[in-house]
Backbone as XML, in Angstrom:
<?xml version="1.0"?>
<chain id="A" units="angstrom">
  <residue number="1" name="UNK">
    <atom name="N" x="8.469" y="-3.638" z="-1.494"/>
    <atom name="CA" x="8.535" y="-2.799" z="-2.674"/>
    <atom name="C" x="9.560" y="-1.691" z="-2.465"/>
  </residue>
  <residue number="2" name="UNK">
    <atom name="N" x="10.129" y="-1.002" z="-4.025"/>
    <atom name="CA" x="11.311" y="-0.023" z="-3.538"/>
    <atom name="C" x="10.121" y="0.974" z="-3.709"/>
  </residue>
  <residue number="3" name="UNK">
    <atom name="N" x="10.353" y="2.010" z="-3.077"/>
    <atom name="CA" x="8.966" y="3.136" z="-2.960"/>
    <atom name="C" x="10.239" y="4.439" z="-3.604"/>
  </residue>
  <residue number="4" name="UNK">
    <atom name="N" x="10.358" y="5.350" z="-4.157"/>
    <atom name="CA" x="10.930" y="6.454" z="-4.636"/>
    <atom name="C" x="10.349" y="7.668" z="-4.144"/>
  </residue>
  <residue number="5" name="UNK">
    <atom name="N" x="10.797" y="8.756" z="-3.415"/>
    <atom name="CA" x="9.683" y="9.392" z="-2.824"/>
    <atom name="C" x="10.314" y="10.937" z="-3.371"/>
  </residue>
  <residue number="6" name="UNK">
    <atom name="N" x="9.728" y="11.683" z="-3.610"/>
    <atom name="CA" x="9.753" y="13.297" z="-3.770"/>
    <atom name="C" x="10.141" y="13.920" z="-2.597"/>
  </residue>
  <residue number="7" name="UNK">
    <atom name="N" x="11.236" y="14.764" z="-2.097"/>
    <atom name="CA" x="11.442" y="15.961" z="-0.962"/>
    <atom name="C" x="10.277" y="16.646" z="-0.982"/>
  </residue>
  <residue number="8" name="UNK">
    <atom name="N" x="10.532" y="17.808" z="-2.114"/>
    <atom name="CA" x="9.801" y="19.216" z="-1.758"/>
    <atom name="C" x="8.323" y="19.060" z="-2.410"/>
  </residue>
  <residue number="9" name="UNK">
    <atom name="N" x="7.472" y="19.575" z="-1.401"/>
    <atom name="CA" x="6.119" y="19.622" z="-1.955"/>
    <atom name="C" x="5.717" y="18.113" z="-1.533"/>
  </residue>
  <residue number="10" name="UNK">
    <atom name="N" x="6.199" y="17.172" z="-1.418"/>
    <atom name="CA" x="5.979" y="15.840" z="-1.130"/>
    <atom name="C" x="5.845" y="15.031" z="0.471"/>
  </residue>
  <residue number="11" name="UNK">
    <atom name="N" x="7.257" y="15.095" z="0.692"/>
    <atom name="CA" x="7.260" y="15.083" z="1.974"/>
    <atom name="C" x="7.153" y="16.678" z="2.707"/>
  </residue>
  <residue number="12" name="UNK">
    <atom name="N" x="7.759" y="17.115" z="2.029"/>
    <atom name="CA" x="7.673" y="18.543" z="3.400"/>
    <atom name="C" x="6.887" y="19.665" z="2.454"/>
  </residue>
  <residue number="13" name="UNK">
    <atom name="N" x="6.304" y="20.479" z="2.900"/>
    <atom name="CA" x="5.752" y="21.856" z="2.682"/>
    <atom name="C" x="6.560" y="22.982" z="1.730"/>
  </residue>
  <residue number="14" name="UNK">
    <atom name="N" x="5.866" y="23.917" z="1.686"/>
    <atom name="CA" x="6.760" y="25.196" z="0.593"/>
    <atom name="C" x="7.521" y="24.443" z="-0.114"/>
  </residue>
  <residue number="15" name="UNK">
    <atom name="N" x="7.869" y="25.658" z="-0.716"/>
    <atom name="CA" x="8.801" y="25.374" z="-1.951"/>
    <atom name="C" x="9.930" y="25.375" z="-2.032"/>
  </residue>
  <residue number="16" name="UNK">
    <atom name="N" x="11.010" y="24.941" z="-2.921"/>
    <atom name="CA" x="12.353" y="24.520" z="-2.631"/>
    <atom name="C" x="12.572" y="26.084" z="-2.324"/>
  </residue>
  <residue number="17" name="UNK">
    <atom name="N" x="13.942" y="26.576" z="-1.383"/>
    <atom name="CA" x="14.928" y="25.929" z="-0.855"/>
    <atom name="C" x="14.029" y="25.358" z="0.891"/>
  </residue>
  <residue number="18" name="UNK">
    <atom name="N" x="13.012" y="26.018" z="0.549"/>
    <atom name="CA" x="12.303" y="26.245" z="2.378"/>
    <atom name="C" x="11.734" y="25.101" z="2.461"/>
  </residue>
  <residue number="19" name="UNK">
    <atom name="N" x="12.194" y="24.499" z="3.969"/>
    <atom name="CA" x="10.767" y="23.204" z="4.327"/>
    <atom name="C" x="10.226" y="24.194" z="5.467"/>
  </residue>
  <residue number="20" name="UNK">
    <atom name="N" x="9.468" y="23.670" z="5.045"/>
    <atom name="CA" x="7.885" y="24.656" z="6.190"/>
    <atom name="C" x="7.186" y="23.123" z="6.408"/>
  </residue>
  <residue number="21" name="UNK">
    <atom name="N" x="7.931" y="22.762" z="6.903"/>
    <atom name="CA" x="7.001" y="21.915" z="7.774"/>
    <atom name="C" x="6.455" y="20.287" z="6.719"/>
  </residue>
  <residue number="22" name="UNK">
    <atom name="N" x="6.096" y="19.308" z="7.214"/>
    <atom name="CA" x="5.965" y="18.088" z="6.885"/>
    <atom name="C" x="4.414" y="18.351" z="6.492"/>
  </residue>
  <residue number="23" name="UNK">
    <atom name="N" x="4.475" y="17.663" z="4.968"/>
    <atom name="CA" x="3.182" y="17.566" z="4.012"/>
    <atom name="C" x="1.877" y="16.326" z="5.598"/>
  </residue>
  <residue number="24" name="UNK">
    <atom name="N" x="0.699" y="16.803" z="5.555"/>
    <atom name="CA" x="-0.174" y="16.159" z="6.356"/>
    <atom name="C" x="0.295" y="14.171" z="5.996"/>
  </residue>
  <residue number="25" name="UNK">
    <atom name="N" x="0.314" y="13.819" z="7.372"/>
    <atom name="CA" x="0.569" y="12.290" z="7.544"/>
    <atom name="C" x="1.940" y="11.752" z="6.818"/>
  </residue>
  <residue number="26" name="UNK">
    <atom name="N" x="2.799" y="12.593" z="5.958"/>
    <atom name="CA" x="3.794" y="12.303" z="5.425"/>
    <atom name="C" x="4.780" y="10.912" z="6.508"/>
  </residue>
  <residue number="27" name="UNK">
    <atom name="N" x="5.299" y="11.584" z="7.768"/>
    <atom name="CA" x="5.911" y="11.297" z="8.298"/>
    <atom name="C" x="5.364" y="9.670" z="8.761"/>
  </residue>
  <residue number="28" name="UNK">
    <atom name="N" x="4.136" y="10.183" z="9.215"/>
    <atom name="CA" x="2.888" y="8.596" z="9.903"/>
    <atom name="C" x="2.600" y="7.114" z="8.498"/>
  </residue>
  <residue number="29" name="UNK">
    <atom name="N" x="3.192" y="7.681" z="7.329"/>
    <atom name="CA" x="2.829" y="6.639" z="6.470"/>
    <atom name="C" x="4.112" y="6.019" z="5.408"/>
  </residue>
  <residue number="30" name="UNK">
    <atom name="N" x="4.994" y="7.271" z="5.702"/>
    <atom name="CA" x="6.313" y="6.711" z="5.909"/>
    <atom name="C" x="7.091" y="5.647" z="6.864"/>
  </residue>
  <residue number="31" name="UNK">
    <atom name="N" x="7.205" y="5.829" z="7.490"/>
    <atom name="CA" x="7.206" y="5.454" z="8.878"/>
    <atom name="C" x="6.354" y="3.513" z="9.156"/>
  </residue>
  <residue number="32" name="UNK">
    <atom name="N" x="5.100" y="3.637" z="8.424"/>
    <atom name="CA" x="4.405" y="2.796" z="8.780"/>
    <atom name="C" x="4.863" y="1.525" z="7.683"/>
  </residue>
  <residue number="33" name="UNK">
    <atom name="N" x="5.064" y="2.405" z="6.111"/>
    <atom name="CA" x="5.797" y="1.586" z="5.001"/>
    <atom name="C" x="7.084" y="1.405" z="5.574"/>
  </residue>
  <residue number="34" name="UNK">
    <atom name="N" x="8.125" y="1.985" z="6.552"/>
    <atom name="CA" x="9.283" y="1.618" z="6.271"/>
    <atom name="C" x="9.153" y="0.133" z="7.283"/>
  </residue>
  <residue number="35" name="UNK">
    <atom name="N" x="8.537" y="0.052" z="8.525"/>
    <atom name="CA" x="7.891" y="-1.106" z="9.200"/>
    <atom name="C" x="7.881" y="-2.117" z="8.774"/>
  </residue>
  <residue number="36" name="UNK">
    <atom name="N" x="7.032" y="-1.788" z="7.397"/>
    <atom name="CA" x="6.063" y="-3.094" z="6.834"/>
    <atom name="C" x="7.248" y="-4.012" z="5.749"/>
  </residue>
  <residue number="37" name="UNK">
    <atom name="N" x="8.838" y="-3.003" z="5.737"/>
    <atom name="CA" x="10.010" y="-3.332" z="5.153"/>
    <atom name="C" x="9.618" y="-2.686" z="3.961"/>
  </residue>
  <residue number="38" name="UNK">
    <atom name="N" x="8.984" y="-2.165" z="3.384"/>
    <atom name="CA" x="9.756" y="-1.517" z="2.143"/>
    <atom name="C" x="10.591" y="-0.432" z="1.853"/>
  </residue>
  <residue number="39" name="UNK">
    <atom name="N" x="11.136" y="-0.069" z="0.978"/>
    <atom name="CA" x="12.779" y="0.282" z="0.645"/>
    <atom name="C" x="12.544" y="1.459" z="0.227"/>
  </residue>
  <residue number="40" name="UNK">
    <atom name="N" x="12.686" y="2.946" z="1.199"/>
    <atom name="CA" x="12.289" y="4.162" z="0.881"/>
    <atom name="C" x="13.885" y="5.115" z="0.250"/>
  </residue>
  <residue number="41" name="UNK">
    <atom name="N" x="13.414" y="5.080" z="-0.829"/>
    <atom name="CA" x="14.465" y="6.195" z="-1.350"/>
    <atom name="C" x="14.126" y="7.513" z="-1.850"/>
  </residue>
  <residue number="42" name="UNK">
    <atom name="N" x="14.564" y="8.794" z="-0.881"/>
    <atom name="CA" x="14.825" y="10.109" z="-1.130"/>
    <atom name="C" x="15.311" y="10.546" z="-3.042"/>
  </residue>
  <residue number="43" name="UNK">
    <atom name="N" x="13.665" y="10.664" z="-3.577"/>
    <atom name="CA" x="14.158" y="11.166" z="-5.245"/>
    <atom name="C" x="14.185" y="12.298" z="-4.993"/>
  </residue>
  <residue number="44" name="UNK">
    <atom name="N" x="15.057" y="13.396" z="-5.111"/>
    <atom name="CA" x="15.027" y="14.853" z="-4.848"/>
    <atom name="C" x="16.458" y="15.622" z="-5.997"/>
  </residue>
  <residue number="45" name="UNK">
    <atom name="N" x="15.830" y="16.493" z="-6.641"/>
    <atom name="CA" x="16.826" y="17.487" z="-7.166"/>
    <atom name="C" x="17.739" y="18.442" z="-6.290"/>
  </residue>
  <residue number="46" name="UNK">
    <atom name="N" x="17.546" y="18.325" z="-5.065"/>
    <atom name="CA" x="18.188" y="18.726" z="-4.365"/>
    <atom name="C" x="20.299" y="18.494" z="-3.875"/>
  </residue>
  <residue number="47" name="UNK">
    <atom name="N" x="20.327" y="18.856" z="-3.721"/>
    <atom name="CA" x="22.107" y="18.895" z="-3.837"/>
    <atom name="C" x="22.874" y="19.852" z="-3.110"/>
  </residue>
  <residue number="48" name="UNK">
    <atom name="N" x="24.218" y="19.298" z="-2.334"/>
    <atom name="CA" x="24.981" y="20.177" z="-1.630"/>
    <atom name="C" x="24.319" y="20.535" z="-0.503"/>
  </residue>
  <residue number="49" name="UNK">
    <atom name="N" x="24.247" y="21.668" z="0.050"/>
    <atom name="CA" x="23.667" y="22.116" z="1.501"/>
    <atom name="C" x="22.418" y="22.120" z="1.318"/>
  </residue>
  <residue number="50" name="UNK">
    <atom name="N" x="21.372" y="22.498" z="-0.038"/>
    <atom name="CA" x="19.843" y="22.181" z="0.278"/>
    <atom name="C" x="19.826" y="20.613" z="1.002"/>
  </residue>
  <residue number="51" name="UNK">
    <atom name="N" x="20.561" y="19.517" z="-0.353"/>
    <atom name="CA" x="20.232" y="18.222" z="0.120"/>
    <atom name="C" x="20.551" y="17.831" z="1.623"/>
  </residue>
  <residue number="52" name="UNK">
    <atom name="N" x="21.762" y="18.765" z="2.274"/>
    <atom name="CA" x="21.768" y="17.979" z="3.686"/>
    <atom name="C" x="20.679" y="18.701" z="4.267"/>
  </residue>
  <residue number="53" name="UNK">
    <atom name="N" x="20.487" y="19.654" z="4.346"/>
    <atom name="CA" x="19.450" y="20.450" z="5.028"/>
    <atom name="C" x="18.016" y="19.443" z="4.968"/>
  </residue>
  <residue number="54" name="UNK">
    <atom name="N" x="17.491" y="18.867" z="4.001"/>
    <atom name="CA" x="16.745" y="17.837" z="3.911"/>
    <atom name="C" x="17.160" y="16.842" z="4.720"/>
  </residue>
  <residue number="55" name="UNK">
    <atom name="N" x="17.916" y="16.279" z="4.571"/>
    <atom name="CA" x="18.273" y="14.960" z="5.212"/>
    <atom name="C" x="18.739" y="15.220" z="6.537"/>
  </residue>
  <residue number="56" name="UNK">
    <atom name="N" x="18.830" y="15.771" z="6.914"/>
    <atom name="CA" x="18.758" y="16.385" z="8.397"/>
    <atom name="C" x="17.477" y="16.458" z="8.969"/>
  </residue>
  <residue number="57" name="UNK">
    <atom name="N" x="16.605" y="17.582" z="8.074"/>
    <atom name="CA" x="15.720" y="17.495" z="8.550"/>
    <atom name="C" x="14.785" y="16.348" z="8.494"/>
  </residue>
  <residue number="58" name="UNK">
    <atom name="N" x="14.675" y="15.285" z="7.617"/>
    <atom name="CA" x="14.136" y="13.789" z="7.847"/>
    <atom name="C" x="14.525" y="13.080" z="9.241"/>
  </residue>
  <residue number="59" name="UNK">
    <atom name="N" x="15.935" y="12.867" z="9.205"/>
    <atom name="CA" x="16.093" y="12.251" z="10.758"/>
    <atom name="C" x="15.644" y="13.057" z="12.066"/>
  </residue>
  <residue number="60" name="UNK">
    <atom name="N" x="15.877" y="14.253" z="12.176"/>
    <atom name="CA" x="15.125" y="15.297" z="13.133"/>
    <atom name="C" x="13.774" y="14.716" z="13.348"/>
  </residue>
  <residue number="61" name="UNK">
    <atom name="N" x="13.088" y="14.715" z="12.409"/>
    <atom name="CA" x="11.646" y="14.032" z="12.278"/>
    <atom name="C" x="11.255" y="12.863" z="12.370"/>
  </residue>
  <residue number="62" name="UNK">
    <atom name="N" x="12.353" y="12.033" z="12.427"/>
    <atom name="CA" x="12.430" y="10.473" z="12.300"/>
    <atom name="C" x="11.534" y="9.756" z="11.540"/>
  </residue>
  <residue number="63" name="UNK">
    <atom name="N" x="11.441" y="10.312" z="10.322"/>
    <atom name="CA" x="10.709" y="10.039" z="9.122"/>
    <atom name="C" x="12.227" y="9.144" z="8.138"/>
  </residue>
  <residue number="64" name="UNK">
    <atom name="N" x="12.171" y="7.881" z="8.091"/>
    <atom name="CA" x="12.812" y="7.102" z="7.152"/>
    <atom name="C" x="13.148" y="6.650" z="6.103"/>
  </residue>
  <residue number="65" name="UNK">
    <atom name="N" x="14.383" y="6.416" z="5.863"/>
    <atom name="CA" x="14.885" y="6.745" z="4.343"/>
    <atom name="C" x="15.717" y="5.222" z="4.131"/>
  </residue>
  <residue number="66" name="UNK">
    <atom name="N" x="15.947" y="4.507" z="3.366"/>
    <atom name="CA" x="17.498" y="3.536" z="3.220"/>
    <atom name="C" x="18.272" y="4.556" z="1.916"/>
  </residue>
  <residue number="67" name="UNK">
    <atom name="N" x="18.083" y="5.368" z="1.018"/>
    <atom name="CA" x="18.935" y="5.816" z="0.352"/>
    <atom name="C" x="19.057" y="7.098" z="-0.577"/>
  </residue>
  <residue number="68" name="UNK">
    <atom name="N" x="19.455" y="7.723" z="-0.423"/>
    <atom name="CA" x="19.275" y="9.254" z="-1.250"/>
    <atom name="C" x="19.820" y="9.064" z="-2.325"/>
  </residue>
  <residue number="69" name="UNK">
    <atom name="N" x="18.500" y="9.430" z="-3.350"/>
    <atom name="CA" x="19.133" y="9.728" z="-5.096"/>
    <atom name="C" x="19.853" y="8.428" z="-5.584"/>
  </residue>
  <residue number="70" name="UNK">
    <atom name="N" x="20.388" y="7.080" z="-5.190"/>
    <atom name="CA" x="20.739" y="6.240" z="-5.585"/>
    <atom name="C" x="19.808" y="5.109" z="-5.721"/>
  </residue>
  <residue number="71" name="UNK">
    <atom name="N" x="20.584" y="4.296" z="-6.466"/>
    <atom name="CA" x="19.817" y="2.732" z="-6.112"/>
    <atom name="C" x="19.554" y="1.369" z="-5.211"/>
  </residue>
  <residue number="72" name="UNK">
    <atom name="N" x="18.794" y="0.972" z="-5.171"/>
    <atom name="CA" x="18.810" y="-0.405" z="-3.875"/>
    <atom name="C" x="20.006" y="-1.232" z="-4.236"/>
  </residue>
  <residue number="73" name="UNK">
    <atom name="N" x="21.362" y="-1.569" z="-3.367"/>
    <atom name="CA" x="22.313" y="-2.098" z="-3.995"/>
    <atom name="C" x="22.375" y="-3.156" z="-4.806"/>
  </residue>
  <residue number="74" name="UNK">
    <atom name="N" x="21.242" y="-3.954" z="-4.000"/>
    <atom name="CA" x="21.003" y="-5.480" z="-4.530"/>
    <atom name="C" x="20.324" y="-5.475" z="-6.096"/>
  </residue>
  <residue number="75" name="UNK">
    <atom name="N" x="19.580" y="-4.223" z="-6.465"/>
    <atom name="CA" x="19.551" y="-4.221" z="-7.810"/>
    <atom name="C" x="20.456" y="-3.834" z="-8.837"/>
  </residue>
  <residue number="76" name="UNK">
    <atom name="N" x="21.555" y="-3.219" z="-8.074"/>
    <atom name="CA" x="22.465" y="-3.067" z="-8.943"/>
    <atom name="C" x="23.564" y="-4.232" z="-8.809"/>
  </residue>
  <residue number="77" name="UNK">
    <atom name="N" x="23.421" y="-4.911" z="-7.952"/>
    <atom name="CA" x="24.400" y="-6.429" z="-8.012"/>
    <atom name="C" x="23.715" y="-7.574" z="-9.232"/>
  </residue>
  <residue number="78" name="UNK">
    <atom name="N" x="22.477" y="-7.300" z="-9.133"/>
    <atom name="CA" x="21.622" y="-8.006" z="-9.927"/>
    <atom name="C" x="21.619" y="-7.830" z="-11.559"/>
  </residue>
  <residue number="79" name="UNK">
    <atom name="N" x="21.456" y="-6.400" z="-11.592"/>
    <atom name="CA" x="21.070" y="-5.992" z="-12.882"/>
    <atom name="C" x="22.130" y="-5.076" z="-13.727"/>
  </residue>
  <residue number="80" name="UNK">
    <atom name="N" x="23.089" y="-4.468" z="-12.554"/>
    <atom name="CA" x="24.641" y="-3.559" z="-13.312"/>
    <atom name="C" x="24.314" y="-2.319" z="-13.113"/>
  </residue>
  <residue number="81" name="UNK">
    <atom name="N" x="25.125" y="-1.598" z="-13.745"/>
    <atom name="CA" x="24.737" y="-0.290" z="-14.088"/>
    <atom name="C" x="23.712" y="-0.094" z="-14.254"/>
  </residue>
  <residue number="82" name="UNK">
    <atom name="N" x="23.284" y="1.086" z="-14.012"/>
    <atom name="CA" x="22.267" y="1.494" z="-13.792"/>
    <atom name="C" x="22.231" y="3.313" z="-14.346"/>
  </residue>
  <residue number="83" name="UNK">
    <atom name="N" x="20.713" y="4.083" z="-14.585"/>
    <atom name="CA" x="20.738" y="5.323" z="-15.309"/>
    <atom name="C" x="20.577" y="6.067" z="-13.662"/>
  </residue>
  <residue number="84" name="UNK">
    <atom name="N" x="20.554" y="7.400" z="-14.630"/>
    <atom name="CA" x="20.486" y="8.733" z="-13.174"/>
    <atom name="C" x="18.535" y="8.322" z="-12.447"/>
  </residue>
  <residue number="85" name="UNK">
    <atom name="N" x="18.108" y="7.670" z="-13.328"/>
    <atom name="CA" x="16.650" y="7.814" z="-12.685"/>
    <atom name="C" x="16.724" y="6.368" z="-11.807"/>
  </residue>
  <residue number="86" name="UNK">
    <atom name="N" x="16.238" y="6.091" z="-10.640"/>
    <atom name="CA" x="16.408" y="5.142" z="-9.836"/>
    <atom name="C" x="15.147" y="4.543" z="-10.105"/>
  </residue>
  <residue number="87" name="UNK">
    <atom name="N" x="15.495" y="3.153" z="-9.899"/>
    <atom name="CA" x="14.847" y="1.834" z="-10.232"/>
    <atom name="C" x="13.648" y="1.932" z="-8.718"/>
  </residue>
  <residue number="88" name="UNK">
    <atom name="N" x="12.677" y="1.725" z="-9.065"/>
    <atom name="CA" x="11.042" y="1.255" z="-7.809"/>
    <atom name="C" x="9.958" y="1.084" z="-8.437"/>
  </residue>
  <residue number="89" name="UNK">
    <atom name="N" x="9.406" y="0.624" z="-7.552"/>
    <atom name="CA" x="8.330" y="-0.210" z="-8.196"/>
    <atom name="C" x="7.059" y="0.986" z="-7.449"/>
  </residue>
  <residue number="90" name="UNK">
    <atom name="N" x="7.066" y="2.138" z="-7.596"/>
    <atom name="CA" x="6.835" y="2.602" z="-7.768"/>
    <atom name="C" x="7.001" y="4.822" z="-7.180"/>
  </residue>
  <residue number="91" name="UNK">
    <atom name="N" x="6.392" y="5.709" z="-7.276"/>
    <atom name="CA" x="6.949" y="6.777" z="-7.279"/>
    <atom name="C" x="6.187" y="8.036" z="-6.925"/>
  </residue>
  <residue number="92" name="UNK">
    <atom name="N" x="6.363" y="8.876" z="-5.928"/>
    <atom name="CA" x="5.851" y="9.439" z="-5.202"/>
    <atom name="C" x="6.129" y="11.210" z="-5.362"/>
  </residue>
  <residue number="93" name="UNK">
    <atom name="N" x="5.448" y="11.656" z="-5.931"/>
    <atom name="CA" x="5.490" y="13.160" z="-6.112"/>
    <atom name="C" x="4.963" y="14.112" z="-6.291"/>
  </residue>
  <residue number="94" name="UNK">
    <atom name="N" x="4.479" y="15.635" z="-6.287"/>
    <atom name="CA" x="3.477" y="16.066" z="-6.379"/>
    <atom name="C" x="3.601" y="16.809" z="-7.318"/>
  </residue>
  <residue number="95" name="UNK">
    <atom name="N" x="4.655" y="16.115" z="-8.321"/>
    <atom name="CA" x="3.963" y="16.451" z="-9.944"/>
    <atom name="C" x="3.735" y="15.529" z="-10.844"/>
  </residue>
  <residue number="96" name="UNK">
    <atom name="N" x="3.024" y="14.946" z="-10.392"/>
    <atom name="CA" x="2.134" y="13.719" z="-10.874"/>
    <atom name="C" x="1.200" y="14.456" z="-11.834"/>
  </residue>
  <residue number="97" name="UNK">
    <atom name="N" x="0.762" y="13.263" z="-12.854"/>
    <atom name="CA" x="-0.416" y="13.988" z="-13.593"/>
    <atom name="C" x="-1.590" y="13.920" z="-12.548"/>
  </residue>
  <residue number="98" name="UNK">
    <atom name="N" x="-2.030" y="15.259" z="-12.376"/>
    <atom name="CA" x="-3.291" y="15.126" z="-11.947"/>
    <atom name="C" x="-2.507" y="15.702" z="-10.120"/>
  </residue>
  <residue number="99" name="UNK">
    <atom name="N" x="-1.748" y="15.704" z="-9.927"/>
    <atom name="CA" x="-0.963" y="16.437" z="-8.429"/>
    <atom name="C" x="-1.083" y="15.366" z="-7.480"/>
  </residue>
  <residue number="100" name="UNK">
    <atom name="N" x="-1.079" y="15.355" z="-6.575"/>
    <atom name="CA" x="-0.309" y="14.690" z="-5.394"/>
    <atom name="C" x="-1.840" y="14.399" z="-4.651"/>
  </residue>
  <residue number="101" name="UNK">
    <atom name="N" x="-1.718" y="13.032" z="-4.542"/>
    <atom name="CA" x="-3.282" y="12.900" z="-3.955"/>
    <atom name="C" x="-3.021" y="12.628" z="-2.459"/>
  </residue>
  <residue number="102" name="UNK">
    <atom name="N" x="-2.303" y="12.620" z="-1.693"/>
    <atom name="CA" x="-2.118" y="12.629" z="-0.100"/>
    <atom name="C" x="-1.766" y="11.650" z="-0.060"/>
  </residue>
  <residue number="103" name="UNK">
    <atom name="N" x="-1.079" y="11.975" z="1.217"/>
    <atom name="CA" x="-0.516" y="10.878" z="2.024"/>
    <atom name="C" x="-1.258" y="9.529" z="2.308"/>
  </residue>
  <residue number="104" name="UNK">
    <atom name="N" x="-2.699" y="9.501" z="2.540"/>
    <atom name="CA" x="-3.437" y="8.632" z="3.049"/>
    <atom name="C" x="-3.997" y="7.567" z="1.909"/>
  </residue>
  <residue number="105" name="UNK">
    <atom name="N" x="-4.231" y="8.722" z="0.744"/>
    <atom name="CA" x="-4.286" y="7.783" z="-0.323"/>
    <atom name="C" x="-3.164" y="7.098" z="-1.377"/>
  </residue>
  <residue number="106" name="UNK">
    <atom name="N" x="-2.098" y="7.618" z="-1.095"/>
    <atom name="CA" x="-0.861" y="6.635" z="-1.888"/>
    <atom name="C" x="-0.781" y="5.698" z="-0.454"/>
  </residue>
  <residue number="107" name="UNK">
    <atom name="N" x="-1.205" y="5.681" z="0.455"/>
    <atom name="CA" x="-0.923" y="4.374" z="1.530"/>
    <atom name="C" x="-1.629" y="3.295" z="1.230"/>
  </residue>
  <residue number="108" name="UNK">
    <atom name="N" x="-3.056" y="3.947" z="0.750"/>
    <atom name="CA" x="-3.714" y="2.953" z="-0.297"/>
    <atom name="C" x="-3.714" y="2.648" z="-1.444"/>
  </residue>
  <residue number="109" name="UNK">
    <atom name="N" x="-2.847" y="3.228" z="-2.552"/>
    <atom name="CA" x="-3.067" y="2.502" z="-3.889"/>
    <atom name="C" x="-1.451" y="1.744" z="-3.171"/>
  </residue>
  <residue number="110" name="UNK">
    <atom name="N" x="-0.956" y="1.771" z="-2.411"/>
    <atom name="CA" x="0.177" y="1.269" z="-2.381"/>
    <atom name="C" x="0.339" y="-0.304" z="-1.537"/>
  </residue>
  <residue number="111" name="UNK">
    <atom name="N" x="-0.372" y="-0.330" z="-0.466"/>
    <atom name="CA" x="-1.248" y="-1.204" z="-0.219"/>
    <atom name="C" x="-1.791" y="-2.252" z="-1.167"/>
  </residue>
  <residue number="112" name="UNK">
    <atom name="N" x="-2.797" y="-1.406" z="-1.910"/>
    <atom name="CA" x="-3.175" y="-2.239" z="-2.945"/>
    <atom name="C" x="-2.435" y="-2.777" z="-3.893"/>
  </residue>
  <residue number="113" name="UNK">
    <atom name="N" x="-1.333" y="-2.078" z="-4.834"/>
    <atom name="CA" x="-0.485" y="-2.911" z="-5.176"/>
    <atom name="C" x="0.288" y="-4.139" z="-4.811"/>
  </residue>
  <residue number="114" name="UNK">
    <atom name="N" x="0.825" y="-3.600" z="-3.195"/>
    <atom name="CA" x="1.267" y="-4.826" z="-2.856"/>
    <atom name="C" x="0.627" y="-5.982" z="-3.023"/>
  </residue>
  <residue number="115" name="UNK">
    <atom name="N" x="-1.012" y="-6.085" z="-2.767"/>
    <atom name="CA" x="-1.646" y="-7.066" z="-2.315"/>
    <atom name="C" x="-1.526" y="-7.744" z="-4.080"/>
  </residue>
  <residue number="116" name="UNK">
    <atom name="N" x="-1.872" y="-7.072" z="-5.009"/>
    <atom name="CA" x="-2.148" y="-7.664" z="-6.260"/>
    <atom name="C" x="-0.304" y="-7.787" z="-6.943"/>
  </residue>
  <residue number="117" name="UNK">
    <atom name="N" x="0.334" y="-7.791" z="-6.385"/>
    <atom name="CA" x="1.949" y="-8.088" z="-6.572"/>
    <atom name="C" x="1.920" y="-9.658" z="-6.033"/>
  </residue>
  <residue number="118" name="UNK">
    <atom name="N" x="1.510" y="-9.369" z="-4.695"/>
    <atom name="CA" x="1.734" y="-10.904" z="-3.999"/>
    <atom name="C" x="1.194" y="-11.912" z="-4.070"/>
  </residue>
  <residue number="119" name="UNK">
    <atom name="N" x="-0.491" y="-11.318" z="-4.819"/>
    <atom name="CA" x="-1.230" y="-12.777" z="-5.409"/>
    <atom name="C" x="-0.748" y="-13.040" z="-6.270"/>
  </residue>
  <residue number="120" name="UNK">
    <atom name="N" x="-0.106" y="-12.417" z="-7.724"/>
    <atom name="CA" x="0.493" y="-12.931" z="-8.135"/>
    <atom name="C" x="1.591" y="-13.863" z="-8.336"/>
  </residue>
  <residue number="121" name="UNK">
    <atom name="N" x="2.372" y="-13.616" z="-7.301"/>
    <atom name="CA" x="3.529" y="-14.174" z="-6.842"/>
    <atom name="C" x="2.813" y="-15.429" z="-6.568"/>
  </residue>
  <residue number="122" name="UNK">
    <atom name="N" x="1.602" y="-15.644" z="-5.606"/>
    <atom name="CA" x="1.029" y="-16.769" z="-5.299"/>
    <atom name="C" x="1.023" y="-17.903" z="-6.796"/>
  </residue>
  <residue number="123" name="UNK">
    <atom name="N" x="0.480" y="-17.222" z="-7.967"/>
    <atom name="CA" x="0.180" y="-18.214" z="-8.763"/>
    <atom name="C" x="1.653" y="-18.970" z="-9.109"/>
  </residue>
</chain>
C-alpha cells in the first residue's frame, strides 16, 4: 500500500517549526510498514529549510521514507499527471476527524485493510 504520512504533530512532537522529539512508536511502526514493503510518503506543508530540517531529522532517526510531497513514480507512469495532493491508499495525520489515534492503532486499521484489500484480490 502507498501510506501518505503527516510531519508535524504526526510523526514528530510540537508544533511546526519545532520537532521535539518523535510522536510515541512513530518511528517502531514506520519502520515495521516500510519492511512489510509499503510505500511511505512524507505529506508535509513544510518547505525550504523547515522541510530539510525534517528530512534530516527522519534519517538521523532512521525512520523511512521513499518520497517527499510527491508521487509513487509508477503511478504516475500509469495514470499521468497528477494534482498537488498525492495519490495512497491511504493517510496519516493528526487532523483527522476525530485527531490522531496513535501509532499502534493506525498499525492496526492498516493491517486490517491490507488483509481485506488482499482477500479481495483473492476473489
Amino acid at each position: 500500500m502507498i501510506i501518505a504520512v503527516d510531519f508535524d504533530g504526526t510523526i514528530s512532537r510540537g508544533k511546526f517549526p519545532a520537532i521535539d522529539g518523535e510522536q510515541p512508536y512513530a518511528g517502531e511502526v514506520l519502520r515495521k510498514l516500510h519492511e512489510q514493503g509499503h510505500y511511505i510518503i512524507i505529506w508535509t506543508c513544510r518547505c525550504g529549510v523547515p522541510l530539510l530540517n525534517a528530512i534530516n531529522w527522519l534519517i538521523a532517526h532512521n525512520i523511512p521514507f521513499d518520497r517527499v510531497n510527491d508521487h509513487n513514480p509508477e503511478n504516475m507512469a500509469e495514470y499521468g499527471e497528477a494534482g498537488k495532493k498525492v495519490y495512497a491508499h491511504c493517510y496519516i495525520d493528526d487532523k483527522n476527524i476525530g485527531g490522531f489515534p496513535g501509532w499502534l492503532q493506525c498499525l492496526t486499521e492498516i493491517e486490517r485493510m491490507e488483509a481485506e484489500y488482499n482477500a479481495l484480490q483473492m476473489k
